[in-house]
N, C-alpha and C positions, 0 to 999 in steps of 0.2 A: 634624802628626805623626800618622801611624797608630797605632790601639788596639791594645793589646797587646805594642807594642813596647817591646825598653827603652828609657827615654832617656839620650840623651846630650846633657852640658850643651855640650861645645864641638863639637855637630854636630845641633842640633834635630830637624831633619829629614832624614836621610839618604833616606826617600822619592824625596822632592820631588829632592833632589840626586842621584840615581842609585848612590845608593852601596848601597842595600839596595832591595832587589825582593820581591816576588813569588815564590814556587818551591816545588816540592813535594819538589826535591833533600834531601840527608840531608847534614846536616852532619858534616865530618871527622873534629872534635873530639868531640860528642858525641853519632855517630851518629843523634839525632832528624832529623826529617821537621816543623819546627815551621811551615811556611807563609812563609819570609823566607828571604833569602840575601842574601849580601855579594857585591858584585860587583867591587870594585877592588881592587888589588892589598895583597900582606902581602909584607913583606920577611925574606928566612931564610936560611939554609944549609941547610934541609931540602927533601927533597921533600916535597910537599904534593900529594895526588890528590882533590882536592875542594872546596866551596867551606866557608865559615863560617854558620853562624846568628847573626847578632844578638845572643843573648844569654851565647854564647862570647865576643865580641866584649866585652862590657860588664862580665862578672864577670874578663875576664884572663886564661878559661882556654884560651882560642886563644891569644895571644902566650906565655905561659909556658909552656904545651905543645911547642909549637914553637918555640918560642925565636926570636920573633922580633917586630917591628914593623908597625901599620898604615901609620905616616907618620914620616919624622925630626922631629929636635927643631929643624930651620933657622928661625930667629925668633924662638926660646924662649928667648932669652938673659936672664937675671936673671930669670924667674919660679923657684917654687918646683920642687925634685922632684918633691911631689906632683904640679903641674898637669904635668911634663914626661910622667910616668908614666900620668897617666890620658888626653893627648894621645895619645901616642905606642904604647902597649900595651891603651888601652879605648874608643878611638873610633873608629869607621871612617872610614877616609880619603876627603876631599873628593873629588868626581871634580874633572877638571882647571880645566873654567870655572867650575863654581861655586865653585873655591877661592879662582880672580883676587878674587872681589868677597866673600867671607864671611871669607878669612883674610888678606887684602891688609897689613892694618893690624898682623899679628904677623909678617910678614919685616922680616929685621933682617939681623944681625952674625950671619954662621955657624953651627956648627951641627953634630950629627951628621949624616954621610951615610948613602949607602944602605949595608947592611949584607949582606953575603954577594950572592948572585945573588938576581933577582926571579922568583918563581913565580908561578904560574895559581891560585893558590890561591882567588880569588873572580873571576877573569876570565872570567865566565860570556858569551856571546855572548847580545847583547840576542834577546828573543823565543824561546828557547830552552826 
């Protein structure tokens, strides 16, 4: 995990897995410039012109702002609210291969789907 970052319990390292980079971009939510960006997608009905910091991500004020999700609930069957809540609205979302082998073991029975249209909201182009 990098210093500084928040952590997230059901996403260690989002580093390592491509889900938070690098950047000197300003996040949407709260305007700061904090050194980190989110780089996969958030699901909305809003337009979104920006990507997320990190620690938007982790206190909830990106999904409740925007009213919307990092990841669905598909797998989460019979865990608690709480853990659907802080999966789904405080952890940034797996990129695609390292999700086959980090959350392999939580696909299950159904699920929420995707919600409204998906936005660019952290789909920054690597190297950018």
């Amino acid at each position: 995990m990098s210093d500084g970052l928040p952590y997230f319990r059901y996403h260690p390292d989002p580093v390592a897995t491509g889900s938070i980079r690098a950047s000197a971009d300003r996040c949407v939510c709260c305007d700061r410039s904090r050194g980190w960006i989110y780089t996969a997608t958030f699901y909305t009905e809003h337009d979104i012109d920006g990507p997320f910091c990190p620690w938007c991500i982790a206190d909830g004020s990106a999904a409740e702002r925007f009213e919307g999700d990092f990841t669905d609930c598909f797998g989460l069957d019979g865990v608690s609210e709480d853990v659907v809540h802080e999966v789904t609205r405080r952890t940034p979302r797996l990129q695609q291969l390292a999700a086959a082998a980090l959350v392999g073991p939580l696909r299950g029975r159904g699920g929420l789907g995707r919600r409204g249209r998906i936005r660019g909201a952290g789909e920054v182009p690597r190297g950018s």
